[in-house]
C-alpha positions in Angstrom: -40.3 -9.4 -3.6 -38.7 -7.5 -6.9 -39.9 -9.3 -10.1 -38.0 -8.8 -13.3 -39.4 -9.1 -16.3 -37.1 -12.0 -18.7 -38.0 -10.6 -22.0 -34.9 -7.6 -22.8 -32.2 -9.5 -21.3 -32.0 -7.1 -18.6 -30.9 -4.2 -20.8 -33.5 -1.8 -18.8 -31.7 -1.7 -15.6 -28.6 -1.8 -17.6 -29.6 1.6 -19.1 -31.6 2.9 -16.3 -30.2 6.5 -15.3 -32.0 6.9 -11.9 -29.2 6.3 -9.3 -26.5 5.8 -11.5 -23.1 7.7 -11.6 -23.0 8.1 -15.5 -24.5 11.7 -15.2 -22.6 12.9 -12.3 -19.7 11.9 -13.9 -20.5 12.5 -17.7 -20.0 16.2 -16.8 -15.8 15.2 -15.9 -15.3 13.3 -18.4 -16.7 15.4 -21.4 -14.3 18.4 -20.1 -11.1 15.6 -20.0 -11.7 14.5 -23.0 -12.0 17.6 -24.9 -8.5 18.7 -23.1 -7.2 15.6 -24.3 -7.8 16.0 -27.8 -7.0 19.9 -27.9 -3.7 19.1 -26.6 -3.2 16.0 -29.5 -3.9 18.8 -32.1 -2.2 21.7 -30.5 1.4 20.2 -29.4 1.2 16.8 -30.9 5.2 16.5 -31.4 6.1 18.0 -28.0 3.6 15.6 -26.4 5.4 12.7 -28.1 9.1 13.7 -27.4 8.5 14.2 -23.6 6.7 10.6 -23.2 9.5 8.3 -25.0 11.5 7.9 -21.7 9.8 5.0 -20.4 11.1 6.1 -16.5 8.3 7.6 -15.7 6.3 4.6 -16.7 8.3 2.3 -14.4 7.6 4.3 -11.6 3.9 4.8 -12.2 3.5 1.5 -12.2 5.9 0.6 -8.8 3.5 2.7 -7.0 0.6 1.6 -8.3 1.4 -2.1 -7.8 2.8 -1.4 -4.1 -0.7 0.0 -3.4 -2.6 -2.9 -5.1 -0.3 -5.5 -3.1 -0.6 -3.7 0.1 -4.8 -3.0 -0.1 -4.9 -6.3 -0.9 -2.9 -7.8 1.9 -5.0 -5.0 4.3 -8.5 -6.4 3.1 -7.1 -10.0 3.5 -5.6 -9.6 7.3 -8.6 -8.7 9.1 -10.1 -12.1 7.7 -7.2 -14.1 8.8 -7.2 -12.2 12.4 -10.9 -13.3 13.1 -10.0 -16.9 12.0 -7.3 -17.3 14.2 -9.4 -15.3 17.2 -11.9 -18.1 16.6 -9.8 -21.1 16.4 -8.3 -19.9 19.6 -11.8 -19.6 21.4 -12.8 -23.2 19.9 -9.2 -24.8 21.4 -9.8 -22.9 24.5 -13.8 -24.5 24.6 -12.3 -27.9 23.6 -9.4 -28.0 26.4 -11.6 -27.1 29.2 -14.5 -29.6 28.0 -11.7 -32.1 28.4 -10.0 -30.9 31.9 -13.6 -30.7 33.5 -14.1 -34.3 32.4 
């Protein structure tokens, strides 16, 4: 049995590295970052006047709301299958429990 120890709160396997995908991904998001904030200093009024239409925003977020709906509705039908696949085997047990006697 794992025993933790009550006295930081936790905060050790919060911070612990080993097995985490902070530094695997540290590497990513230093490079994005620093692309980001050349391009804010280098073509700061270009990068405003292309983003004002808010079209591309509406379809952005279409798509990524017709893939949340329809993940969700995938992750949720398998569930719903198996429950109706076991109600069906209970009917069928309780119908022929009744025609036998």
């Amino acid at each position: 049995m794992i025993t933790y120890s009550k006295t930081s709160w936790g905060l050790h396997l919060l911070l612990r590295i080993y097995g985490s995908a902070f530094p695997r991904s540290l590497i990513f998001s230093v490079i994005s970052s620093s692309i980001t904030v050349a391009l804010y200093f280098t073509k700061q009024s270009e990068l405003y006047a292309d983003w004002r239409d808010p079209y591309p925003y509406h379809i952005f977020a279409f798509i990524v709301g017709f893939i949340v709906v329809f993940r969700q509705a995938n992750l949720t039908q398998s569930p719903f299958c198996q429950s109706i696949n076991s109600l069906a085997q209970t009917q069928h047990k309780a119908l022929s429990n009744v025609r036998i006697n």
